[in-house]
C-alpha positions as a Python dict, from the first residue, in 0.01 Angstrom:
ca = {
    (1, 'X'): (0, 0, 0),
    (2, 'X'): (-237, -281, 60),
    (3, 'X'): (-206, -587, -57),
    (4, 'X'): (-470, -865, -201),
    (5, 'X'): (-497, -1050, 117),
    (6, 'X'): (-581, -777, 338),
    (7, 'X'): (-812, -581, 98),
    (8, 'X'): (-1042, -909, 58),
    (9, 'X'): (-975, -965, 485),
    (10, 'X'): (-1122, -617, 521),
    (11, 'X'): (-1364, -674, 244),
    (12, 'X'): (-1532, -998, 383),
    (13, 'X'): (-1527, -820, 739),
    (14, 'X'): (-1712, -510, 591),
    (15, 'X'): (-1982, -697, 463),
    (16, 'X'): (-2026, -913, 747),
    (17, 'X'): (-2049, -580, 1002),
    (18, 'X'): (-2356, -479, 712),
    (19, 'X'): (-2511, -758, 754),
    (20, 'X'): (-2532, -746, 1131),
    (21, 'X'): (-2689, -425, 1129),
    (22, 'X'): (-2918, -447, 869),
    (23, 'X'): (-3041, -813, 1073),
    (24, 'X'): (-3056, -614, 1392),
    (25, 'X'): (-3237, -334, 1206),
    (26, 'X'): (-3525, -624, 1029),
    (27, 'X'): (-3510, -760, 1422),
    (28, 'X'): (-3666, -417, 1543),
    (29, 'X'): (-3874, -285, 1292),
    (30, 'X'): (-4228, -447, 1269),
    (31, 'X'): (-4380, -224, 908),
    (32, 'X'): (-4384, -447, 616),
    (33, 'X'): (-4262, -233, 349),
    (34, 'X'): (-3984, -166, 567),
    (35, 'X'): (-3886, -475, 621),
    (36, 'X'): (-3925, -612, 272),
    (37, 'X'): (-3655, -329, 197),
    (38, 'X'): (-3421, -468, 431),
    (39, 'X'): (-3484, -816, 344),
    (40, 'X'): (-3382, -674, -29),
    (41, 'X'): (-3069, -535, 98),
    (42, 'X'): (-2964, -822, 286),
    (43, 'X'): (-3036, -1029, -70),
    (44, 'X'): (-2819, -788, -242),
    (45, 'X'): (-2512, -836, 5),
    (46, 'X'): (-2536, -1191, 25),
    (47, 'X'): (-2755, -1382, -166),
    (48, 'X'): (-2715, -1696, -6),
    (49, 'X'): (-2732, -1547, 313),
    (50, 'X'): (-3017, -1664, 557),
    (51, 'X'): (-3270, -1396, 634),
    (52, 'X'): (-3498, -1406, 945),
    (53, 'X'): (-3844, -1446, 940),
    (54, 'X'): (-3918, -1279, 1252),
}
């Protein structure tokens, strides 16, 4: 059984892996709608979060 520690641990490390791909992802693509979707997601996972421009 987990416990509260390691569920938030593997939480925070979760999201962080997400957010590395979807940055590598708005990295590569160069179609606007495209990246304005990925530029949503990355809003949704972490707000605060900074977003590249290019």
């Amino acid at each position: 059984m987990r416990r509260e520690p390691d569920r938030e641990r593997i939480r925070r490390r979760n999201r962080k892996r997400k957010l590395r791909h979807l940055r590598a992802r708005l990295a590569q693509t160069k179609d606007p709608t495209t990246r304005k979707r990925l530029i949503e997601k990355i809003r949704r996972i972490s707000p605060y979060a900074p977003v590249p421009e290019r």
